[in-house]
DSSP file (Angstrom, degrees, kcal/mol; ACC not computed):
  #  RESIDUE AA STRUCTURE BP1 BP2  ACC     N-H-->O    O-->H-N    N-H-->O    O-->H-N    TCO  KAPPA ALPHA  PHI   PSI    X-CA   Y-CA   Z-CA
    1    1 A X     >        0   0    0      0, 0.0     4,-1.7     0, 0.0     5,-0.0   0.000 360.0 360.0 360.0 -10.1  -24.1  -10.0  -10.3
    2    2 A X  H  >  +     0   0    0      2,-0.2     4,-3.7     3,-0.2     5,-0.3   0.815 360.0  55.0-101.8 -46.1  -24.9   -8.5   -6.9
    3    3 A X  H  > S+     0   0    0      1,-0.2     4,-3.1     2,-0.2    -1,-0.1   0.924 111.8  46.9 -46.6 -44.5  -21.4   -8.9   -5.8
    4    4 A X  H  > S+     0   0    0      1,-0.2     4,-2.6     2,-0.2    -2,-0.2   0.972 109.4  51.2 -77.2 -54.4  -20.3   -6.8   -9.0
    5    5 A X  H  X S+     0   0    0     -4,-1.7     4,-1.5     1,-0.2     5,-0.3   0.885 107.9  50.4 -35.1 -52.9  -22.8   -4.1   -8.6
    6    6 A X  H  X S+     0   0    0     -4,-3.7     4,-2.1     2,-0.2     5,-0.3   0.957 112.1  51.0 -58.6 -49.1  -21.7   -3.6   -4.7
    7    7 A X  H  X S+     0   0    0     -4,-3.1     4,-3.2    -5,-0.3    -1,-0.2   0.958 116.2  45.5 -34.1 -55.6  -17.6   -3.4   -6.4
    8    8 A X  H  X S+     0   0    0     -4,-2.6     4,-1.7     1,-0.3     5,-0.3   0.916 109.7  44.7 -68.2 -47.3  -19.1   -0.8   -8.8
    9    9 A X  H  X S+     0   0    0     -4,-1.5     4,-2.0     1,-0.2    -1,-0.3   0.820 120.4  53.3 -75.6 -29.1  -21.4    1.6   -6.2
   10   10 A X  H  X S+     0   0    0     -4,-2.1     4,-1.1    -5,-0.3     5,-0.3   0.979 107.9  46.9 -68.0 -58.0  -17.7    1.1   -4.1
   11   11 A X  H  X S+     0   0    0     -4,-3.2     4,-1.3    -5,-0.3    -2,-0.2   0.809 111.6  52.7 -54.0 -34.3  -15.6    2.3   -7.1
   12   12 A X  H  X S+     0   0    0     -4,-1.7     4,-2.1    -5,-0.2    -1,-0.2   0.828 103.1  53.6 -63.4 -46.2  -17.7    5.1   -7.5
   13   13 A X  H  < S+     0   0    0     -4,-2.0    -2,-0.2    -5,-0.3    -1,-0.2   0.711 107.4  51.1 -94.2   9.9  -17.6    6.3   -4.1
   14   14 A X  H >< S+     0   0    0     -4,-1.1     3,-1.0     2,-0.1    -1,-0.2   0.735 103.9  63.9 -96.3 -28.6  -13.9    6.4   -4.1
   15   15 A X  H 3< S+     0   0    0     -4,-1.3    -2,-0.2    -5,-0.3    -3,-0.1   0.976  97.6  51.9 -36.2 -76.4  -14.0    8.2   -7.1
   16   16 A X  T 3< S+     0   0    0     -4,-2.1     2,-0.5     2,-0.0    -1,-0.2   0.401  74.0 117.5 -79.2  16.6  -15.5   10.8   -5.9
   17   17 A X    <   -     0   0    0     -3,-1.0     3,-0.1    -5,-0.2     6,-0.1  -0.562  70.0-120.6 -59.5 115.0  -13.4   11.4   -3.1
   18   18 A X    >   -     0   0    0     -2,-0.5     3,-1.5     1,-0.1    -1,-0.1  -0.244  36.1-105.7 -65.7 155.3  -11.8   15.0   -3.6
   19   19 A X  T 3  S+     0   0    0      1,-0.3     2,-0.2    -3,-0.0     3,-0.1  -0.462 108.5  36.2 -74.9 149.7   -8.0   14.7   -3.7
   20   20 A X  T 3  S+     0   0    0      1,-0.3    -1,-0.3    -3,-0.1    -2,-0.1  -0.009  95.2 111.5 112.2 -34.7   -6.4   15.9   -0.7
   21   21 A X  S <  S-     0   0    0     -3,-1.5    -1,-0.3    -2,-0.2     2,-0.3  -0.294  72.5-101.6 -65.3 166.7   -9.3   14.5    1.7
   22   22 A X        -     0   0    0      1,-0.1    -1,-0.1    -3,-0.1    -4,-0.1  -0.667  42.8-109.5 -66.0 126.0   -9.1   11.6    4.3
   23   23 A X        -     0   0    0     -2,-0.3     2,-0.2    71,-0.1    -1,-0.1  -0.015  24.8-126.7 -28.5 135.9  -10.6    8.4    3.1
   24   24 A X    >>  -     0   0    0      1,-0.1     4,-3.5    70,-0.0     3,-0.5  -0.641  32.9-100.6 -86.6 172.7  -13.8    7.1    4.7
   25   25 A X  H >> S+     0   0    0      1,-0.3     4,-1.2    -2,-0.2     3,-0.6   0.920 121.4  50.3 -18.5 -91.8  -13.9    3.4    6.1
   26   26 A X  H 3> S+     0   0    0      1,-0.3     4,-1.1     2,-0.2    -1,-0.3   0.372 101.1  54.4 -34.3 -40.2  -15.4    2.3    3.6
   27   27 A X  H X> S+     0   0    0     -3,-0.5     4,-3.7     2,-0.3     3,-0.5   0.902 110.1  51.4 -81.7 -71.2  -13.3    3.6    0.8
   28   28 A X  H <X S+     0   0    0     -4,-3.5     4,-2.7    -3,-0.6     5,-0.2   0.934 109.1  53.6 -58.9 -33.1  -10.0    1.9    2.4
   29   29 A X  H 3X S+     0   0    0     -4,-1.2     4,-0.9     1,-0.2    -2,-0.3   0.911 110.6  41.3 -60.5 -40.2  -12.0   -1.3    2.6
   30   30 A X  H <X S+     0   0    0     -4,-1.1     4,-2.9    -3,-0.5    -1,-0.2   0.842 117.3  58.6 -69.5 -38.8  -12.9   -1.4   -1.1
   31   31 A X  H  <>S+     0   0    0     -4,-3.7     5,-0.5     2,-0.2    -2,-0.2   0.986 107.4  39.0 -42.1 -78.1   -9.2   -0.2   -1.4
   32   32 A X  H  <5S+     0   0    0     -4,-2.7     4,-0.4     1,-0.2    -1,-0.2   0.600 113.8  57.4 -67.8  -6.4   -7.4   -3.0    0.3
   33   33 A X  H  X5S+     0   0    0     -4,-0.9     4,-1.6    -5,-0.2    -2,-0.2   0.915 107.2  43.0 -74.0 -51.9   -9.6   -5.5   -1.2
   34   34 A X  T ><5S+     0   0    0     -4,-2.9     3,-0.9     2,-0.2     4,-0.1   0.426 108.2  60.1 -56.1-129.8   -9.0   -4.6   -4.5
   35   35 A X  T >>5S+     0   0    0      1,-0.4     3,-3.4     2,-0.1     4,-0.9   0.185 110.3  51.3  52.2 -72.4   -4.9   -4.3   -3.6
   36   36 A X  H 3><S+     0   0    0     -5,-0.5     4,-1.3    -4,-0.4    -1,-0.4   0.916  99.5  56.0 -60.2 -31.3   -5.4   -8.2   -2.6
   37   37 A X  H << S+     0   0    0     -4,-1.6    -1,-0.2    -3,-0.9    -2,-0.1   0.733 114.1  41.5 -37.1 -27.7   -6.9   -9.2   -5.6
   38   38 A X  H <4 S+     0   0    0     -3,-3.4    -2,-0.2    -5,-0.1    -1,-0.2   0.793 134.4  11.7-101.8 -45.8   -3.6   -7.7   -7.4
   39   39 A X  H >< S+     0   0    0     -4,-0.9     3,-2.9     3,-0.1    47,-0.4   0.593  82.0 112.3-117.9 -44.8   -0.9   -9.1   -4.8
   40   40 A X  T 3< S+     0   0    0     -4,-1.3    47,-0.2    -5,-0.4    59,-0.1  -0.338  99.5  18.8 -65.2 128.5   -2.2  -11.6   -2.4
   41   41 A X  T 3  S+     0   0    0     45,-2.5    -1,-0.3     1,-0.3    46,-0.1   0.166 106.5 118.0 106.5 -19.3   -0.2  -14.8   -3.8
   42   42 A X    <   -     0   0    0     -3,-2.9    44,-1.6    44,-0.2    -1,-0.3  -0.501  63.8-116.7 -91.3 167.2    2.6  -12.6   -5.8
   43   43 A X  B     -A   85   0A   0     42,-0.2    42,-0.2    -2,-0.1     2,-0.2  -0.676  20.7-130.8 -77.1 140.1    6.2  -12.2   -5.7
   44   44 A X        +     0   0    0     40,-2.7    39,-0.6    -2,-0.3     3,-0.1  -0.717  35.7 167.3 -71.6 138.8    7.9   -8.6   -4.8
   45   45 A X        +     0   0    0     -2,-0.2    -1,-0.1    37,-0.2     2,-0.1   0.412  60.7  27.4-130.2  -6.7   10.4   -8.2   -7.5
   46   46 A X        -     0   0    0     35,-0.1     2,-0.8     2,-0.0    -1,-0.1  -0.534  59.0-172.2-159.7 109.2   11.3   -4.9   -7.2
   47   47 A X        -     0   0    0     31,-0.2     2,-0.5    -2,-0.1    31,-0.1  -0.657   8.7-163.9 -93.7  88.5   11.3   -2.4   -4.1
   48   48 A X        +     0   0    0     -2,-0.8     4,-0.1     1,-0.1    -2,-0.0  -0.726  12.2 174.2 -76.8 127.3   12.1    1.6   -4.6
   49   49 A X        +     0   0    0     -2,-0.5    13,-0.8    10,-0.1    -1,-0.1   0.475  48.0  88.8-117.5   9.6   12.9    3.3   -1.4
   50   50 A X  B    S-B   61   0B   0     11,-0.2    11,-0.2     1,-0.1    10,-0.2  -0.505  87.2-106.6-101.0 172.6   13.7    6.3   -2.3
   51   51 A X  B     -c   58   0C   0      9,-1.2     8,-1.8     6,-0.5    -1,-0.1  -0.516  39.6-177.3 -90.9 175.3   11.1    9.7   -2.8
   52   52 A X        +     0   0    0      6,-0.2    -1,-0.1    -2,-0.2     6,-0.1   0.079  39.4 107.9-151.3  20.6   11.3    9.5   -6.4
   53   53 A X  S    S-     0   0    0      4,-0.2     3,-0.1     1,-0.1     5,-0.1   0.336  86.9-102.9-120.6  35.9    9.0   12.8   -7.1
   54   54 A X  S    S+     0   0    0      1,-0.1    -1,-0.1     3,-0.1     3,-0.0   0.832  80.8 128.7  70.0  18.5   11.0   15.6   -8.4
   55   55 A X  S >  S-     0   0    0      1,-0.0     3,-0.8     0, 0.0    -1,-0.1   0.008  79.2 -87.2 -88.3-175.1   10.9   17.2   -5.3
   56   56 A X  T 3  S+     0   0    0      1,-0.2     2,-1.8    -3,-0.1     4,-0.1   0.958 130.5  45.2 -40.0 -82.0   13.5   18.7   -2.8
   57   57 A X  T 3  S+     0   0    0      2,-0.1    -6,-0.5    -4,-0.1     2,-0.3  -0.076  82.9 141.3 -69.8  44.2   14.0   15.2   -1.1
   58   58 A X  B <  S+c   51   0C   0     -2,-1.8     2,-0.8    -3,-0.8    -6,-0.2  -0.495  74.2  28.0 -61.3 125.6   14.3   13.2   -4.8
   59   59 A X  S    S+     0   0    0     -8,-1.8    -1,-0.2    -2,-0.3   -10,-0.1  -0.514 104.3 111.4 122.9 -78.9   16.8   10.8   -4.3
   60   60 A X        -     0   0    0     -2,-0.8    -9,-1.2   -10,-0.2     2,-0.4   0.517  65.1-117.0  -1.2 143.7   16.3   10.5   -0.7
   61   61 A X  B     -B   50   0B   0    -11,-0.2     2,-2.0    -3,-0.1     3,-0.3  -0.888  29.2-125.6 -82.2 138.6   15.0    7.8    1.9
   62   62 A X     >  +     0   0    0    -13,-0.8     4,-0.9    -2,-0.4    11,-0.0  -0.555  34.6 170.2-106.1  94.9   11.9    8.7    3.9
   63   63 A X  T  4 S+     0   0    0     -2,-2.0    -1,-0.2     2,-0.2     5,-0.1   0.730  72.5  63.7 -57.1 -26.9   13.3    8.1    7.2
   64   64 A X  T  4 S+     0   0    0     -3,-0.3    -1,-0.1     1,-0.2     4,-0.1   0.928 110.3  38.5 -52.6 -90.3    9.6   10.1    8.6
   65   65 A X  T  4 S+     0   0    0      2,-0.1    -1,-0.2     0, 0.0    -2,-0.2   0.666 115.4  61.7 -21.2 -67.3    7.5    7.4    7.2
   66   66 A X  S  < S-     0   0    0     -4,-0.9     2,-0.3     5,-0.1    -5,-0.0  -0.400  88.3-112.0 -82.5 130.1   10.2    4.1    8.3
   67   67 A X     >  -     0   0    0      1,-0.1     4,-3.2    -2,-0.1    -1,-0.1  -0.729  21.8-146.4 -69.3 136.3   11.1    3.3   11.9
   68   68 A X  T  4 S+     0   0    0     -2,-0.3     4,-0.3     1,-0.2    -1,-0.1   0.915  92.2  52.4 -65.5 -37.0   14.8    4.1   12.3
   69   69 A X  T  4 S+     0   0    0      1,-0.2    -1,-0.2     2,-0.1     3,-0.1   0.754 124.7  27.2 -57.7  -8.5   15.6    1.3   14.9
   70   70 A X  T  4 S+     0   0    0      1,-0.2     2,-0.3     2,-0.1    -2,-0.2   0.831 131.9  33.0-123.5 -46.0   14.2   -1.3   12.8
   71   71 A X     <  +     0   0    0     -4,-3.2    -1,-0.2     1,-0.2    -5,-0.1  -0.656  66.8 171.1-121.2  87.6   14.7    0.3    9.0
   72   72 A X        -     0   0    0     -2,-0.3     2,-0.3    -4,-0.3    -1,-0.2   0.829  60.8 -14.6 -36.3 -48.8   17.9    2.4    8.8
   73   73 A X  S  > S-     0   0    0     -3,-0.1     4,-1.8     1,-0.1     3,-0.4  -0.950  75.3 -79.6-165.2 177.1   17.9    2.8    5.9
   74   74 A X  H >> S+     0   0    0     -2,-0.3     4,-3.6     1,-0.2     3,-0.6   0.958 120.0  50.8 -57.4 -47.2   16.8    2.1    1.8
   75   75 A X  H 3> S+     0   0    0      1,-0.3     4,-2.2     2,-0.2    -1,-0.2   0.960 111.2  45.5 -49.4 -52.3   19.2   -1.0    1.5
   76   76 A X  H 3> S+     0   0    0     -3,-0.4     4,-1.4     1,-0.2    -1,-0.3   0.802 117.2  47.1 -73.6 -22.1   17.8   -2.6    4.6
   77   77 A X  H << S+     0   0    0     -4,-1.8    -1,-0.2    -3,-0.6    -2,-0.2   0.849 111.7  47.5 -59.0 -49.0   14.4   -1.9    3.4
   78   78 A X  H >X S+     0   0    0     -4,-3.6     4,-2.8    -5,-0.3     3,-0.8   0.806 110.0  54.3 -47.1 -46.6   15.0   -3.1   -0.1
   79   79 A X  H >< S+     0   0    0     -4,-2.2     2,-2.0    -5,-0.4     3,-1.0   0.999 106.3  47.6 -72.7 -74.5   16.5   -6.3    1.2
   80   80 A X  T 3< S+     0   0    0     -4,-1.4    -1,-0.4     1,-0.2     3,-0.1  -0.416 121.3  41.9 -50.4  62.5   13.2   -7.4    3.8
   81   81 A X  T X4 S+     0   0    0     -2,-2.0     3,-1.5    -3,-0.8    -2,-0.2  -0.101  87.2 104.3-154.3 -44.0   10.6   -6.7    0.6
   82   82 A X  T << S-     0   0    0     -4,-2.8    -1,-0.5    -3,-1.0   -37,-0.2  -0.267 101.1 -10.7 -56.2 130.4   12.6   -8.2   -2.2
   83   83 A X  T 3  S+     0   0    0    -39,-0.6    -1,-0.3     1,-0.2   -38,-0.1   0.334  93.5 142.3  60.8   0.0   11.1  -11.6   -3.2
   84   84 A X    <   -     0   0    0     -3,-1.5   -40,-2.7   -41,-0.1     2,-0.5  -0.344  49.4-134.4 -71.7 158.5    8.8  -11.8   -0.2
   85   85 A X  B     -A   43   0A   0     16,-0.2    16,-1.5   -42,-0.2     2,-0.6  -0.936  15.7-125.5-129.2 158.2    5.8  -13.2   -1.2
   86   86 A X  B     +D  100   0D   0    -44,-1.6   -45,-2.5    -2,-0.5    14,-0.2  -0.844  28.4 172.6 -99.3 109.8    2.4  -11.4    0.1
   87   87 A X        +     0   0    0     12,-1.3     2,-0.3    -2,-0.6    12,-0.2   0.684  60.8   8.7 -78.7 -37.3    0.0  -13.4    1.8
   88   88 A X        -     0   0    0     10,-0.6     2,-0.4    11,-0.5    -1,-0.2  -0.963  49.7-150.8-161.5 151.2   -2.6  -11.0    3.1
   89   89 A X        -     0   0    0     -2,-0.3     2,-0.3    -3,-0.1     9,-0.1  -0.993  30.1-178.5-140.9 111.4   -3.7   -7.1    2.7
   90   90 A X  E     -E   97   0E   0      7,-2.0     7,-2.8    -2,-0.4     2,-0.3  -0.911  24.1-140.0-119.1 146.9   -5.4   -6.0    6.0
   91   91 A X  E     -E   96   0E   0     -2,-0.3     2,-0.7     5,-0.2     5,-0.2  -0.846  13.8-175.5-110.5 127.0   -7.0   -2.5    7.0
   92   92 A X  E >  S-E   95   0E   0      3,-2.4     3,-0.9    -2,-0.3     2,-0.2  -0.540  78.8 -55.7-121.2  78.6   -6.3   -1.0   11.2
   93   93 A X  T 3  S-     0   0    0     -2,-0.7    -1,-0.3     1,-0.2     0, 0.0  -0.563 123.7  -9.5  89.0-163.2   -8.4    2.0   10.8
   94   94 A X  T 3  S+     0   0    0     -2,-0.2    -1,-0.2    -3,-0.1     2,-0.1   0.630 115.0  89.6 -24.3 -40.2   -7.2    4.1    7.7
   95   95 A X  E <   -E   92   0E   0     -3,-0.9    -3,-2.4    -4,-0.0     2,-0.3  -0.241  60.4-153.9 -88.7 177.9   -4.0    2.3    7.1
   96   96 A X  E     -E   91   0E   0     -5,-0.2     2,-0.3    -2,-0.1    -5,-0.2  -0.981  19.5-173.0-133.2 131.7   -3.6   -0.9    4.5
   97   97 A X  E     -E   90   0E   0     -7,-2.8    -7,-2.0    -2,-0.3    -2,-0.0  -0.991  17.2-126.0-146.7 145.7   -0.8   -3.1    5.4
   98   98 A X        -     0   0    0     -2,-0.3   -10,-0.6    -9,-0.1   -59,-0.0   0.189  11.0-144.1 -80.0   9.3    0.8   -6.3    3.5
   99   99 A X        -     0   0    0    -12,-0.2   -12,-1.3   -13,-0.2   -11,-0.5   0.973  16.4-155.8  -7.1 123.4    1.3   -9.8    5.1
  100  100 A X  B     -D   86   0D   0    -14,-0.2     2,-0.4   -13,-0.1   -14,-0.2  -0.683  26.9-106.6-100.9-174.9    4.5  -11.4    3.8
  101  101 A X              0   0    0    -16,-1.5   -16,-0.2    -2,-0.2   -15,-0.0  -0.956 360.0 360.0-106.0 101.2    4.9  -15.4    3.9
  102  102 A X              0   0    0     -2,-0.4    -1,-0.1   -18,-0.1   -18,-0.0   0.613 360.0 360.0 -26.0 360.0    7.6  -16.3    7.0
């Protein structure tokens, strides 16, 4: 019960985060915990690498975002993500990142 409260006073205060701000700490921690609840242990079965929001760059890969030397491009992206299975969801400051399974 205690556990559940703390989830809820957590969900709440990411609610009320106004759109467009930076997360606090906290927020990304409640974040990537829930995200592992959802993932940690599942298969990827399908990767989109393209922007895919009706924008200019629709279509597109977002090379910005992706190292070039390492992911050229959507295919090569697609390919390392596809079936990988996710092991772990960790936070380094702001960002959330997944652990696959070698």
């Amino acid at each position: 019960p205690a556990a559940a409260a703390a989830t809820g006073r957590q969900a709440q205060r990411c609610r009320r985060t106004a759109p467009g701000n930076m997360p606090e700490l906290p927020e990304v921690d409640f974040t990537s915990w829930l995200v592992g609840q959802h993932i940690i242990g599942k298969q990827v079965r399908q990767v989109i690498a393209t922007e895919t929001g009706g924008g200019p760059r629709d279509g597109e890969f977002d090379a910005k975002v992706m190292d070039p030397a390492t992911v050229p491009d959507a295919l090569t992206l697609v390919r390392a993500l596809e079936r990988m299975t996710c092991v772990s969801v960790n936070r380094v400051g702001k960002q959330m990142f997944a652990g696959r399974a070698p």
